[in-house]
mmCIF file of the N, C-alpha and C atoms, coordinates in Angstrom:
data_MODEL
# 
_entry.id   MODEL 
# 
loop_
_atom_site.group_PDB 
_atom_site.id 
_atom_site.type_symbol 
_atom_site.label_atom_id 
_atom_site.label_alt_id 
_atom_site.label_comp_id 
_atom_site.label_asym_id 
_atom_site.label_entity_id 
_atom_site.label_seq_id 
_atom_site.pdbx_PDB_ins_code 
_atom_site.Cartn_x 
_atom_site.Cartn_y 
_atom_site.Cartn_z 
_atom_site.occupancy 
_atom_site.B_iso_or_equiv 
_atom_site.pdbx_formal_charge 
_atom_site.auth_seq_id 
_atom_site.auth_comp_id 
_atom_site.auth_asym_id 
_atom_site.auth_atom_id 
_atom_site.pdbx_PDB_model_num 
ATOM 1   N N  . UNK A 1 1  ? 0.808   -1.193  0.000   1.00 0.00 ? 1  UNK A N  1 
ATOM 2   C CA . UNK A 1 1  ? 0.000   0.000   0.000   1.00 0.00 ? 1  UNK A CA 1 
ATOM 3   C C  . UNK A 1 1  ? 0.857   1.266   0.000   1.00 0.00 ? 1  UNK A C  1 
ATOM 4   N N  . UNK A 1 2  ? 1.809   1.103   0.933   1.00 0.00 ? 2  UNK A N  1 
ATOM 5   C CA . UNK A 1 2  ? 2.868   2.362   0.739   1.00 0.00 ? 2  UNK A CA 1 
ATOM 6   C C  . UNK A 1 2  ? 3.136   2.977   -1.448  1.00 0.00 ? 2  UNK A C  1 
ATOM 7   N N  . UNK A 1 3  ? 3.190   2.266   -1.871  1.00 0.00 ? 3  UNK A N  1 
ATOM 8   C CA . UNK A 1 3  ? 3.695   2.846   -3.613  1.00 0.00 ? 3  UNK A CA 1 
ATOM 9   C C  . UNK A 1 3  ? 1.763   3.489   -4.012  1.00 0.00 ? 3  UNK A C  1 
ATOM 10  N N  . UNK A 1 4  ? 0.845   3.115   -3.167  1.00 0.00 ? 4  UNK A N  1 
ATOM 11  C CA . UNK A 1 4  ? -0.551  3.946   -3.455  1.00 0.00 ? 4  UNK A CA 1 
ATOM 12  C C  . UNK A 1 4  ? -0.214  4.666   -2.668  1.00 0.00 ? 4  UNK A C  1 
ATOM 13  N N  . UNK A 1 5  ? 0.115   5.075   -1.791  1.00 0.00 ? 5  UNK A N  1 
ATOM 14  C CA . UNK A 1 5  ? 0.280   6.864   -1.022  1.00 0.00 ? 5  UNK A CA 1 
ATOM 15  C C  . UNK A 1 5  ? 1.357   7.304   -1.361  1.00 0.00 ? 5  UNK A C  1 
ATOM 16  N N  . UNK A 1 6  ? 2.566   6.750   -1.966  1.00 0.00 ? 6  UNK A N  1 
ATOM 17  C CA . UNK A 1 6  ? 3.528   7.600   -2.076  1.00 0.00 ? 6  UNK A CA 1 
ATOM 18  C C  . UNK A 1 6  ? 3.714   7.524   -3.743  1.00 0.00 ? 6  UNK A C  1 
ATOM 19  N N  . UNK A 1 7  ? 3.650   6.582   -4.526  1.00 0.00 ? 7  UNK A N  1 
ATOM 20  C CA . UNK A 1 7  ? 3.721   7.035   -5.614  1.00 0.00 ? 7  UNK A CA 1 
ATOM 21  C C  . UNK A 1 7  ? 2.497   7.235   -7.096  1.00 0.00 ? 7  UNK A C  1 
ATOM 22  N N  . UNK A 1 8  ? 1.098   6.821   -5.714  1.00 0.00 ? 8  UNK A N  1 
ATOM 23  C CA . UNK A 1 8  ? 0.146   7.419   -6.970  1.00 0.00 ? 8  UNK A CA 1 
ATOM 24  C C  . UNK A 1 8  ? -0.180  6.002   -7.723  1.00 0.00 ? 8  UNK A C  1 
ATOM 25  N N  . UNK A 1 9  ? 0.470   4.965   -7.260  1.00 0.00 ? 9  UNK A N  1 
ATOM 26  C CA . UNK A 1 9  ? 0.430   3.307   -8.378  1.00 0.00 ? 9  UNK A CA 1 
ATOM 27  C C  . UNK A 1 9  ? -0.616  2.742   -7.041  1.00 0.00 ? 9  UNK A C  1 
ATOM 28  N N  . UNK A 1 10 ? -1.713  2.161   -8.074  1.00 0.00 ? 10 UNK A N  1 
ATOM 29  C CA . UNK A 1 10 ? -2.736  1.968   -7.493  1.00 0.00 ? 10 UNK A CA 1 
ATOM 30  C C  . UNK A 1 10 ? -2.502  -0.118  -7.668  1.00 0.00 ? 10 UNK A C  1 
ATOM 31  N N  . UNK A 1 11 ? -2.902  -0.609  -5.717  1.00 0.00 ? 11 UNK A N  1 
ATOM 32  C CA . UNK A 1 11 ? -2.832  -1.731  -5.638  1.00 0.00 ? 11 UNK A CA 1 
ATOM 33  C C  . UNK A 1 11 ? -4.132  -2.727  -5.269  1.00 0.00 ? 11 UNK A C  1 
ATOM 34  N N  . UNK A 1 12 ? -4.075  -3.562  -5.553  1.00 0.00 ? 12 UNK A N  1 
ATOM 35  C CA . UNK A 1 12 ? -5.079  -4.600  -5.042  1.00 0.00 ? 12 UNK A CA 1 
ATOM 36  C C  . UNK A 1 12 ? -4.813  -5.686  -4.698  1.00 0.00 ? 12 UNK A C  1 
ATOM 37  N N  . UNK A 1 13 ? -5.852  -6.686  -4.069  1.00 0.00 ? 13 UNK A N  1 
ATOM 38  C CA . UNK A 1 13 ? -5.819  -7.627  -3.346  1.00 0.00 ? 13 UNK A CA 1 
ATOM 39  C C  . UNK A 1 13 ? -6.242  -8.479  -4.211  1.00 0.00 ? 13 UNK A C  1 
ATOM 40  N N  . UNK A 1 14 ? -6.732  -8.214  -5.412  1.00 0.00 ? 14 UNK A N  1 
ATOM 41  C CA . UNK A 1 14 ? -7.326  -8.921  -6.536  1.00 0.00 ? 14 UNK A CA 1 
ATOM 42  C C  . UNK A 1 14 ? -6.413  -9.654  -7.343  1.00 0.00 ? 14 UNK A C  1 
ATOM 43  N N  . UNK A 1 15 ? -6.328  -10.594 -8.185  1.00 0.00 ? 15 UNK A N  1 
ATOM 44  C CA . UNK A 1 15 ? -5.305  -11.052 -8.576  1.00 0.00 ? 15 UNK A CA 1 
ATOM 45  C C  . UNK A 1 15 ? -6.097  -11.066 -9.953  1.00 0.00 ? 15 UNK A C  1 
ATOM 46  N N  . UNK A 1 16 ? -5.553  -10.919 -11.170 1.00 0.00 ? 16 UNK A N  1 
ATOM 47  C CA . UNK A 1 16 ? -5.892  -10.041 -12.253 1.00 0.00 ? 16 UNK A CA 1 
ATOM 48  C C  . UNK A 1 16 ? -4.856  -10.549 -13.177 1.00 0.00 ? 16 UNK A C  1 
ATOM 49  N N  . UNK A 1 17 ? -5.430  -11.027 -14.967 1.00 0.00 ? 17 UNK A N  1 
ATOM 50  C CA . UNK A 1 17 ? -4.711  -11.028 -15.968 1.00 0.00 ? 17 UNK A CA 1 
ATOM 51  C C  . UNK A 1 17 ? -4.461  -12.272 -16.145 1.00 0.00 ? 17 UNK A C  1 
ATOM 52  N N  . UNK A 1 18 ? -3.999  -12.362 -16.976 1.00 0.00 ? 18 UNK A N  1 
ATOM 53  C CA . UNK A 1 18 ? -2.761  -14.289 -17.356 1.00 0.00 ? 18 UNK A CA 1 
ATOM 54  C C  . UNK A 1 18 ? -3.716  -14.662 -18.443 1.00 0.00 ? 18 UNK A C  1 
ATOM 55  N N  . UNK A 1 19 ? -5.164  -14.494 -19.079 1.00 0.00 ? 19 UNK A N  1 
ATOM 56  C CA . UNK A 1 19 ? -5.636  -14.611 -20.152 1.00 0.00 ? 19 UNK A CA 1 
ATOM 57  C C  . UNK A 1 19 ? -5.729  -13.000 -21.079 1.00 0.00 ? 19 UNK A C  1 
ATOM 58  N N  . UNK A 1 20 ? -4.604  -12.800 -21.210 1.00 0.00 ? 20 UNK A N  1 
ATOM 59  C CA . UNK A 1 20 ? -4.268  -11.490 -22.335 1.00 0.00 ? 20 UNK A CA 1 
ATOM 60  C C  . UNK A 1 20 ? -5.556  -11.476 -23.592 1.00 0.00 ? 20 UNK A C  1 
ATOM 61  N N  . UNK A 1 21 ? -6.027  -10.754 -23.855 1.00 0.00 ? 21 UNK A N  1 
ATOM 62  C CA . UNK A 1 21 ? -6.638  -9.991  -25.283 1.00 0.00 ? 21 UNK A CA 1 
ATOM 63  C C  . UNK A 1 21 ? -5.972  -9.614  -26.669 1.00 0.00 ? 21 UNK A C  1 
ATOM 64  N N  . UNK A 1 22 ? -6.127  -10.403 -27.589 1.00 0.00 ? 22 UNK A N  1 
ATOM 65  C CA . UNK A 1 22 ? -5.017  -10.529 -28.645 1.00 0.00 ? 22 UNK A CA 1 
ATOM 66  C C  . UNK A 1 22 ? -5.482  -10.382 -29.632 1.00 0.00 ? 22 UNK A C  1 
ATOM 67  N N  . UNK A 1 23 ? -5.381  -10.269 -31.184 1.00 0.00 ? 23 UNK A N  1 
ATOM 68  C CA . UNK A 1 23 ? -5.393  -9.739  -32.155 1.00 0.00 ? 23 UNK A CA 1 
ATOM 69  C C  . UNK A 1 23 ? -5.377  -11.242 -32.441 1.00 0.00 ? 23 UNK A C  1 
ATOM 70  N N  . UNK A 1 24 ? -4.252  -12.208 -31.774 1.00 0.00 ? 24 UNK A N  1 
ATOM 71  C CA . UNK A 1 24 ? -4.412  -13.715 -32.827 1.00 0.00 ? 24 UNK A CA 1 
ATOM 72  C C  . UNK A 1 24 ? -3.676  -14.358 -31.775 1.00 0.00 ? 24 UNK A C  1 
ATOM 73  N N  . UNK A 1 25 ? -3.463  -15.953 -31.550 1.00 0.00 ? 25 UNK A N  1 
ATOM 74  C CA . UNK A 1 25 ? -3.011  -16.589 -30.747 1.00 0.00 ? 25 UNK A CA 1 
ATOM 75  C C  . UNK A 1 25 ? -1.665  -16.213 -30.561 1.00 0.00 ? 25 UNK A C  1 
ATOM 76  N N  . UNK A 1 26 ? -1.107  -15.498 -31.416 1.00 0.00 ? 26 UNK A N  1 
ATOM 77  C CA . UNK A 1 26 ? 0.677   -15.500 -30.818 1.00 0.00 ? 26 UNK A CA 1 
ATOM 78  C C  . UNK A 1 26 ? 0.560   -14.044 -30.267 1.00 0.00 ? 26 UNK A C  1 
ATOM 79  N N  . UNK A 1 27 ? -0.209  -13.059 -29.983 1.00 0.00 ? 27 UNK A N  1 
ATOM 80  C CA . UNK A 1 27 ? -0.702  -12.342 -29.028 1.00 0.00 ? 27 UNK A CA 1 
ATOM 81  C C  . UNK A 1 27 ? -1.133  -11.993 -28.084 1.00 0.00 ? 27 UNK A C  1 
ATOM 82  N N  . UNK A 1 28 ? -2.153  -12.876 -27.670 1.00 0.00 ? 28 UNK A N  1 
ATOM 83  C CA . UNK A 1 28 ? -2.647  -13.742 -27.153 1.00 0.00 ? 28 UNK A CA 1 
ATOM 84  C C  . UNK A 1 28 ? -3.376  -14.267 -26.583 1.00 0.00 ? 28 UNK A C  1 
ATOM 85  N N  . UNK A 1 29 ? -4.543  -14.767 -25.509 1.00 0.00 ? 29 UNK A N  1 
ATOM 86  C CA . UNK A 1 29 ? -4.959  -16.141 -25.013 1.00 0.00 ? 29 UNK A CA 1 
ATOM 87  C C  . UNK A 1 29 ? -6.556  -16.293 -25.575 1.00 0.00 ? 29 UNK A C  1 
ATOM 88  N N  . UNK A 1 30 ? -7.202  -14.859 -25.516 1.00 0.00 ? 30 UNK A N  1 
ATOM 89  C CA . UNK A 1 30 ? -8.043  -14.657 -25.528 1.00 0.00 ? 30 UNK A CA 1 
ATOM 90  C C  . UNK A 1 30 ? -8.482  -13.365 -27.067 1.00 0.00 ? 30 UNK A C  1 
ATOM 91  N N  . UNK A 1 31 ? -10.238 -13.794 -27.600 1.00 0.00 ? 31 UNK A N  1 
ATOM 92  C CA . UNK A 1 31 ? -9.964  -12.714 -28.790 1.00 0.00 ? 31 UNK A CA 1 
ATOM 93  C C  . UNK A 1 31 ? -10.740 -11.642 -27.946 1.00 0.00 ? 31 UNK A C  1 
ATOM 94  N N  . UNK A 1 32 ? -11.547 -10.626 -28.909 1.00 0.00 ? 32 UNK A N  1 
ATOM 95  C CA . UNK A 1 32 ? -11.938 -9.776  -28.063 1.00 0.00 ? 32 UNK A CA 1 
ATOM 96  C C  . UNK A 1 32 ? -13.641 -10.015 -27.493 1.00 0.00 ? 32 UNK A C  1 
ATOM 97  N N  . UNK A 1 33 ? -13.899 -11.107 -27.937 1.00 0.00 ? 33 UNK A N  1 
ATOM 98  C CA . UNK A 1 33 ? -15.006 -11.734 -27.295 1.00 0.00 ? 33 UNK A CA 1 
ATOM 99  C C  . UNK A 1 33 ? -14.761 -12.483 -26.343 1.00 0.00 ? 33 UNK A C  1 
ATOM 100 N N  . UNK A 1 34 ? -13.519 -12.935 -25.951 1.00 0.00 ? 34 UNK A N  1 
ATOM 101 C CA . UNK A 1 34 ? -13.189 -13.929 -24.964 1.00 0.00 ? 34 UNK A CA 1 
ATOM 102 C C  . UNK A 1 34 ? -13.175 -15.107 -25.422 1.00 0.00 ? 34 UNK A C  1 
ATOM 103 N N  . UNK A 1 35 ? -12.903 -15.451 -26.508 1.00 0.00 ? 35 UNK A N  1 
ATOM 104 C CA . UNK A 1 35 ? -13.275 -16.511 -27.042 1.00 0.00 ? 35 UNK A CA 1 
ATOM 105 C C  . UNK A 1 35 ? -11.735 -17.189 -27.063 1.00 0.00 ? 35 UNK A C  1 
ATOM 106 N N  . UNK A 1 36 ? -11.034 -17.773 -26.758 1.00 0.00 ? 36 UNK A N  1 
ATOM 107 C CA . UNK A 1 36 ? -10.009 -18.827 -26.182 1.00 0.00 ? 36 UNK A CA 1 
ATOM 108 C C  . UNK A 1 36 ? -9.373  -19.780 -27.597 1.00 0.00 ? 36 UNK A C  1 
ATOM 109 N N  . UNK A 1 37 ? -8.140  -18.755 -28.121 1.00 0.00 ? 37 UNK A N  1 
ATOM 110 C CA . UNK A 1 37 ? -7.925  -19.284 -29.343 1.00 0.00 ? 37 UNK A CA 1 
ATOM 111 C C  . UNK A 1 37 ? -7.464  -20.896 -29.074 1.00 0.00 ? 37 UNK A C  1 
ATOM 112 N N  . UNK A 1 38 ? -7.609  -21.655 -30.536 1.00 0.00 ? 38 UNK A N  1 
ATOM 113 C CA . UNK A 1 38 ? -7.830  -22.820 -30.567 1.00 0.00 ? 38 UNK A CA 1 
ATOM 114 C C  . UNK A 1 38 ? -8.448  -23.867 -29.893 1.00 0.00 ? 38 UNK A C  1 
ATOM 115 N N  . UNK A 1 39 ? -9.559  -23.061 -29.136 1.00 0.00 ? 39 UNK A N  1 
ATOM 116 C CA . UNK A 1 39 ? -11.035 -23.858 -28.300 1.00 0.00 ? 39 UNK A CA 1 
ATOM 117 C C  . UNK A 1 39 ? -12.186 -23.858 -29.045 1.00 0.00 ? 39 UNK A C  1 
ATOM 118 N N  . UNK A 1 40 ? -12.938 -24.566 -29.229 1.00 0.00 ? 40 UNK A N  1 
ATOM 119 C CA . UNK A 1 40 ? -14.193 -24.509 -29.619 1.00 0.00 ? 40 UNK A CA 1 
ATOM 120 C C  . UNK A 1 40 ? -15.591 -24.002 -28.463 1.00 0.00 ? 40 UNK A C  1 
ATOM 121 N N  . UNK A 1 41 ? -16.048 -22.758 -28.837 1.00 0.00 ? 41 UNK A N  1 
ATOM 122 C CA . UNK A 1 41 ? -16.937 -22.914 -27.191 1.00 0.00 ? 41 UNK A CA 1 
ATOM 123 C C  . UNK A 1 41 ? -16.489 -23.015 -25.858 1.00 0.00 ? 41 UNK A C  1 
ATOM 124 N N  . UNK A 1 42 ? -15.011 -22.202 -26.002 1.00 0.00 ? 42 UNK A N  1 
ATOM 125 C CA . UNK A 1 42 ? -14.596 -21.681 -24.803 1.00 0.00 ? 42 UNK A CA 1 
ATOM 126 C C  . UNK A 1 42 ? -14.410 -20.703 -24.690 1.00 0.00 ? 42 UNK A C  1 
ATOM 127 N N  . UNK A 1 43 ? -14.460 -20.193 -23.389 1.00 0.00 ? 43 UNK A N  1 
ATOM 128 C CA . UNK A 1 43 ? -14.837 -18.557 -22.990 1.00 0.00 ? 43 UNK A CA 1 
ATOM 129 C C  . UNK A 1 43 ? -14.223 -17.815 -21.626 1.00 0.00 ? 43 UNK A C  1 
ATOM 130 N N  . UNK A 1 44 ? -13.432 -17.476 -21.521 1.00 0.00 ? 44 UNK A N  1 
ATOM 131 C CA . UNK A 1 44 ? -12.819 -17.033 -20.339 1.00 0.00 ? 44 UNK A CA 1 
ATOM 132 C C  . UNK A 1 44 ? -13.295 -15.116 -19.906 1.00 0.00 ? 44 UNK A C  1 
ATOM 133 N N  . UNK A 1 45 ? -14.012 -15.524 -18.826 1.00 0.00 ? 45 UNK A N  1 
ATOM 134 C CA . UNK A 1 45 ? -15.068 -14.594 -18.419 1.00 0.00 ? 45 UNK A CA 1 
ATOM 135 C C  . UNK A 1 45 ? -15.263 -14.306 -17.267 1.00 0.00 ? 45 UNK A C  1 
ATOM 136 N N  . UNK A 1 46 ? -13.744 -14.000 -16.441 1.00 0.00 ? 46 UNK A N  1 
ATOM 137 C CA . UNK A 1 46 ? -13.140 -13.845 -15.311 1.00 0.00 ? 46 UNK A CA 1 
ATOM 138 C C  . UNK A 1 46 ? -12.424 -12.506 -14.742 1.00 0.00 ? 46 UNK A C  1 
ATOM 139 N N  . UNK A 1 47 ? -11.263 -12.463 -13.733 1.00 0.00 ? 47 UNK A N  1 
ATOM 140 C CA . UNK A 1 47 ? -10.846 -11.719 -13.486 1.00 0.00 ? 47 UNK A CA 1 
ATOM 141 C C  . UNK A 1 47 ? -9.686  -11.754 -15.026 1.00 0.00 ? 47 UNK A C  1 
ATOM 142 N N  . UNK A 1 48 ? -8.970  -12.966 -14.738 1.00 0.00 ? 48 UNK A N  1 
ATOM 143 C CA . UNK A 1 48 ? -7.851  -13.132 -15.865 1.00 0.00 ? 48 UNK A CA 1 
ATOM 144 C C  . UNK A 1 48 ? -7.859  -12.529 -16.891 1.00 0.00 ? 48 UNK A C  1 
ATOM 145 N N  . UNK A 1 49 ? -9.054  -11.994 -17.111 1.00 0.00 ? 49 UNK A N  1 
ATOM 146 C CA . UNK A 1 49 ? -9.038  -11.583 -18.827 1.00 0.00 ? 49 UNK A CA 1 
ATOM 147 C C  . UNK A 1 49 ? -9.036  -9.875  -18.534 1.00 0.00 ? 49 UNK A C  1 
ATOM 148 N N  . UNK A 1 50 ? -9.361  -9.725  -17.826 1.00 0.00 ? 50 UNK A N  1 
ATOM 149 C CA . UNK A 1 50 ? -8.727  -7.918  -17.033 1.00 0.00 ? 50 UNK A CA 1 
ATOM 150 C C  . UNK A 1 50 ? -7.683  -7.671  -17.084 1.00 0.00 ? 50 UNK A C  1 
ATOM 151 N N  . UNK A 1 51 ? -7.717  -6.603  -18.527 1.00 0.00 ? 51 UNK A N  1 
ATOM 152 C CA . UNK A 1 51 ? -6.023  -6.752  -18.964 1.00 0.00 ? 51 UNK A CA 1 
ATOM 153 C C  . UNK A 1 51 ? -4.980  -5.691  -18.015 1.00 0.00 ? 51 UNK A C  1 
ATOM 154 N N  . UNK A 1 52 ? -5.592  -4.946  -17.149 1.00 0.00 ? 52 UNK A N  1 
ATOM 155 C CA . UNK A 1 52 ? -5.106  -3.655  -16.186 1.00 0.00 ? 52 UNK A CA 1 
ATOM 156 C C  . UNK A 1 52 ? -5.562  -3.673  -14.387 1.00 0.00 ? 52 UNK A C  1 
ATOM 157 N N  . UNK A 1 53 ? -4.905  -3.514  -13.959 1.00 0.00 ? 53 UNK A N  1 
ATOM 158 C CA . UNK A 1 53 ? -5.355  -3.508  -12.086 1.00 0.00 ? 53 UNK A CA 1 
ATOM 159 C C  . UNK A 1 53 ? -6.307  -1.780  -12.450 1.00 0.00 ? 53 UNK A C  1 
ATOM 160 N N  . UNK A 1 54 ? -7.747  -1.870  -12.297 1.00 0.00 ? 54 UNK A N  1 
ATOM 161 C CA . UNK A 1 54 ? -8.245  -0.531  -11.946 1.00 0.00 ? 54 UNK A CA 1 
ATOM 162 C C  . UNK A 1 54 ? -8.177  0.202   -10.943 1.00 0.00 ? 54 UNK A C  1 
ATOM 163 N N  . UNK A 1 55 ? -7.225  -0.533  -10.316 1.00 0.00 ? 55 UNK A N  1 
ATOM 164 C CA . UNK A 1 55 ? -7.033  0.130   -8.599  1.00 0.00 ? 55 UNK A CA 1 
ATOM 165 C C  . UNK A 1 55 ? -8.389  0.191   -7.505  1.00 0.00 ? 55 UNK A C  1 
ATOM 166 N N  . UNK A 1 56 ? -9.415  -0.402  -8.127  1.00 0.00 ? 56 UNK A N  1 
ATOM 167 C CA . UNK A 1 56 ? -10.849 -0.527  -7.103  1.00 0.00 ? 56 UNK A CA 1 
ATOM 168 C C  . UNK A 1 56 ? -11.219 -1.766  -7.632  1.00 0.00 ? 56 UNK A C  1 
ATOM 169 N N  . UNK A 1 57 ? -12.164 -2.009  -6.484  1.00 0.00 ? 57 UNK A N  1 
ATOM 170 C CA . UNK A 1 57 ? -12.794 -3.530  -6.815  1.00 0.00 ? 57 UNK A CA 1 
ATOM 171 C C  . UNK A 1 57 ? -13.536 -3.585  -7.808  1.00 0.00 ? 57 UNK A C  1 
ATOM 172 N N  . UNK A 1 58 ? -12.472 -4.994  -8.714  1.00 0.00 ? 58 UNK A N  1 
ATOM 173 C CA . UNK A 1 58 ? -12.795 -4.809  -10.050 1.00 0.00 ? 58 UNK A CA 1 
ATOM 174 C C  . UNK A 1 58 ? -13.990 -5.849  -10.628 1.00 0.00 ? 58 UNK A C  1 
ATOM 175 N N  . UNK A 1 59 ? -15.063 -6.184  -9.864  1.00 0.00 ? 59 UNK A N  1 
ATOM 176 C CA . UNK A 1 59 ? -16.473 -6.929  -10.104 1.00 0.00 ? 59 UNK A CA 1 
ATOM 177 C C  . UNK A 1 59 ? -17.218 -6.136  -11.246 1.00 0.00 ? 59 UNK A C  1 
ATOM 178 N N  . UNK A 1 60 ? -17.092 -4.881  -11.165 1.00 0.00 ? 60 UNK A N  1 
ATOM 179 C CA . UNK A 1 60 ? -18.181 -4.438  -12.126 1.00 0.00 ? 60 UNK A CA 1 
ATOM 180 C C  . UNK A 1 60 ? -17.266 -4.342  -13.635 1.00 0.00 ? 60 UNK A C  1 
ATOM 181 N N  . UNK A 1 61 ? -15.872 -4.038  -13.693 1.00 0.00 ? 61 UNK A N  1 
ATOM 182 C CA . UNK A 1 61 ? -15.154 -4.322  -14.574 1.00 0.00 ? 61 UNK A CA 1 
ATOM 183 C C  . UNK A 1 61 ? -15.361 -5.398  -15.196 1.00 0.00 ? 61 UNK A C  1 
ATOM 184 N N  . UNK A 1 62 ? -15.303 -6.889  -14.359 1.00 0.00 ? 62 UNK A N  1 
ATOM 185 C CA . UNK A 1 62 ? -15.649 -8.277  -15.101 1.00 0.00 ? 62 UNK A CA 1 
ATOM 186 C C  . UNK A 1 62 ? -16.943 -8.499  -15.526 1.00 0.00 ? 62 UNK A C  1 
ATOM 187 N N  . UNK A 1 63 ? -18.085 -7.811  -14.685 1.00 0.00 ? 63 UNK A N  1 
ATOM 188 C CA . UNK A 1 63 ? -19.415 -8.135  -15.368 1.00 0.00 ? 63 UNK A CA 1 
ATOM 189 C C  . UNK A 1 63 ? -19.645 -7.146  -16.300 1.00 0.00 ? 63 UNK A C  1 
ATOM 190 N N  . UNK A 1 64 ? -19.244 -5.986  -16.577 1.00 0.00 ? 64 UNK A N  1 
ATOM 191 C CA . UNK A 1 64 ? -18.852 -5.624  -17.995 1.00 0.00 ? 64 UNK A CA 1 
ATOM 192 C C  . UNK A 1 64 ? -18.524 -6.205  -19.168 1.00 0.00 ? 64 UNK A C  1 
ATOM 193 N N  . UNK A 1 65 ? -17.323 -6.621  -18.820 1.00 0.00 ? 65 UNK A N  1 
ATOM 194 C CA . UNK A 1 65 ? -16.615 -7.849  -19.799 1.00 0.00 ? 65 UNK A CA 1 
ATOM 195 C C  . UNK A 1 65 ? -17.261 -9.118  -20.317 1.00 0.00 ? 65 UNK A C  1 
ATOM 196 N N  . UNK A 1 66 ? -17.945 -9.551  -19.296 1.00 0.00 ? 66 UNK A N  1 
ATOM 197 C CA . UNK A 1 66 ? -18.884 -10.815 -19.226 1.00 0.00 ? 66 UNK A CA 1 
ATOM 198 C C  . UNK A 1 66 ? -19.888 -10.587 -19.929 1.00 0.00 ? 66 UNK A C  1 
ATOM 199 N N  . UNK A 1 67 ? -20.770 -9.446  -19.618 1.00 0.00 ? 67 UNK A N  1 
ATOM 200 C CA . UNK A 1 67 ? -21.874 -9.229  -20.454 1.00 0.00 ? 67 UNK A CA 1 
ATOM 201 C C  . UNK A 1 67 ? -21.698 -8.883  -21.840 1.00 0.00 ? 67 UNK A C  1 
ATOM 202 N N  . UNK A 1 68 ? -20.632 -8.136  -22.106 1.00 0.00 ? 68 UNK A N  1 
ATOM 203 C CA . UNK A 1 68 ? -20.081 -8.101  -23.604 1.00 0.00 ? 68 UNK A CA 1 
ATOM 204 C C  . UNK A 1 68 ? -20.222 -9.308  -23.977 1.00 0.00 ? 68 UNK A C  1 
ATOM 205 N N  . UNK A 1 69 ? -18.867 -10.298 -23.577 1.00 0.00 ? 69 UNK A N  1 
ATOM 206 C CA . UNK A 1 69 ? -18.978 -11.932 -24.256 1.00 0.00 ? 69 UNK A CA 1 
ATOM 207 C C  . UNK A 1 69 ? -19.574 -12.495 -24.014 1.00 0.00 ? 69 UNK A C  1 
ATOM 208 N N  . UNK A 1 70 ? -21.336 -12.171 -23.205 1.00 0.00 ? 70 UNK A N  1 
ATOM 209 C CA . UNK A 1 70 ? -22.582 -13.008 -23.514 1.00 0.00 ? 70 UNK A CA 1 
ATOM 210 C C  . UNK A 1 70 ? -23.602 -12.391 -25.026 1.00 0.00 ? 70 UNK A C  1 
ATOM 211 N N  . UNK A 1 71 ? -23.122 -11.103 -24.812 1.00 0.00 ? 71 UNK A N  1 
ATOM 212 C CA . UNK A 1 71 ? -23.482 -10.934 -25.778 1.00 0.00 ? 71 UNK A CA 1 
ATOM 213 C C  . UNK A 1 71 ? -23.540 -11.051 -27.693 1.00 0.00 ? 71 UNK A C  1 
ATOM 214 N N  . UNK A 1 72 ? -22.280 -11.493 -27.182 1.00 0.00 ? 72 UNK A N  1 
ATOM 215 C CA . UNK A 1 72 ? -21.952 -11.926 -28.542 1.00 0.00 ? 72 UNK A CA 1 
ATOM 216 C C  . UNK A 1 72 ? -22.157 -14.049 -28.466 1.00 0.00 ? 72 UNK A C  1 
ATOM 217 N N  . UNK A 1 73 ? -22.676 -14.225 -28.070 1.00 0.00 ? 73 UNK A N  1 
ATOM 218 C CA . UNK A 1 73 ? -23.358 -15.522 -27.854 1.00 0.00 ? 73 UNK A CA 1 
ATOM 219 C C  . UNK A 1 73 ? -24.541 -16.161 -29.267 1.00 0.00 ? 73 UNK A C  1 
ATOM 220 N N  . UNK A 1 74 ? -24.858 -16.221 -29.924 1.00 0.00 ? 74 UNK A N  1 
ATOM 221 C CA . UNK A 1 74 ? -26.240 -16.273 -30.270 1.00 0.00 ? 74 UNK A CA 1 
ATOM 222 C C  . UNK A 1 74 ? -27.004 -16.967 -29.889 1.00 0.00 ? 74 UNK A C  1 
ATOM 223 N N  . UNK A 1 75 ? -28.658 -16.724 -30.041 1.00 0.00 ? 75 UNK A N  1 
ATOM 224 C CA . UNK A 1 75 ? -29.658 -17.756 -29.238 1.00 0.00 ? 75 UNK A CA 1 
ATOM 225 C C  . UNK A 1 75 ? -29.911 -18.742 -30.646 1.00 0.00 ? 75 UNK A C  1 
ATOM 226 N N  . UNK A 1 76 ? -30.065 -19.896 -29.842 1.00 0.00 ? 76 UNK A N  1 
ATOM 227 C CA . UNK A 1 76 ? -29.857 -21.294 -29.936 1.00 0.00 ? 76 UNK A CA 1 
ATOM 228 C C  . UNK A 1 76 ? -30.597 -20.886 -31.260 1.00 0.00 ? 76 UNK A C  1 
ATOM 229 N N  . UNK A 1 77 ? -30.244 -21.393 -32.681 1.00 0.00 ? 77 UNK A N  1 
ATOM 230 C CA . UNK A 1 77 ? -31.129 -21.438 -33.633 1.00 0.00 ? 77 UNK A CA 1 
ATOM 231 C C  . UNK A 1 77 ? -31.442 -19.850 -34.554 1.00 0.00 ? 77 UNK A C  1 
ATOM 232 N N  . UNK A 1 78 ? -30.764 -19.259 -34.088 1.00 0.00 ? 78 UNK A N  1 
ATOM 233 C CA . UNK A 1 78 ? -30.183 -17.858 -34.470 1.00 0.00 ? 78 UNK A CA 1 
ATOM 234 C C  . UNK A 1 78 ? -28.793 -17.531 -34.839 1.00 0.00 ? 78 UNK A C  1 
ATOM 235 N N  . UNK A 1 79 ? -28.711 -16.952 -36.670 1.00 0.00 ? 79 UNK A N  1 
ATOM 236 C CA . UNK A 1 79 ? -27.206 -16.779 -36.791 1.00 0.00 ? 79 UNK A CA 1 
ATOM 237 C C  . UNK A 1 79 ? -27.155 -15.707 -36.695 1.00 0.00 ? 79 UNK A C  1 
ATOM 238 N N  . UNK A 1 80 ? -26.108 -15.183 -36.526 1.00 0.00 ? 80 UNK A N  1 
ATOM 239 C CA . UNK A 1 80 ? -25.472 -13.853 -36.135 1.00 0.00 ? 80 UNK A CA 1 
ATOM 240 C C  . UNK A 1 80 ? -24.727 -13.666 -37.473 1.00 0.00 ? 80 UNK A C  1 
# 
C-alpha cells in the first residue's frame, strides 16, 4: 500500500490477468469476445481476462466484460 500513497500506483488484493486480449493466438490467449484461441466454445469470463489492475474492486469491470462476451453468444437457432 505504501507505492498507493507515495507514488500514486494503485494496488489490489485482486489477482488479475494471465488470459491477455489478442489480435491472434501468438498475441494472445483470448480474442476480443473472450473466445479462447484454438477452443471450440470456450470462454474465459473472469478476473484473468482484465487486462489492467483498476485500482478498485474490479467486479463491475468483469461483469462488464462478461456481459459483452454473452453478448456476442447467439440464441440457440439464431445466426449472427
Amino acid at each position: 500500500m505504501i507505492f498507493e500513497a507515495v507514488a500514486n500506483i494503485p494496488s489490489t488484493a485482486h489477482i488479475l490477468g494471465g488470459a491477455t486480449i489478442g489480435r491472434d493466438s501468438k498475441s494472445g490467449v483470448i480474442d476480443k469476445n473472450h473466445r479462447v484461441y484454438g477452443y471450440q466454445n470456450m470462454l474465459v469470463c473472469d478476473g484473468s481476462a482484465v487486462p489492467a489492475n483498476p485500482g478498485v474492486n474490479p467486479s463491475l469491470t468483469i461483469t462488464a466484460m462478461t456481459e459483452h462476451a454473452m453478448s456476442k453468444i447467439p440464441v440457440r437457432g439464431q445466426v449472427l
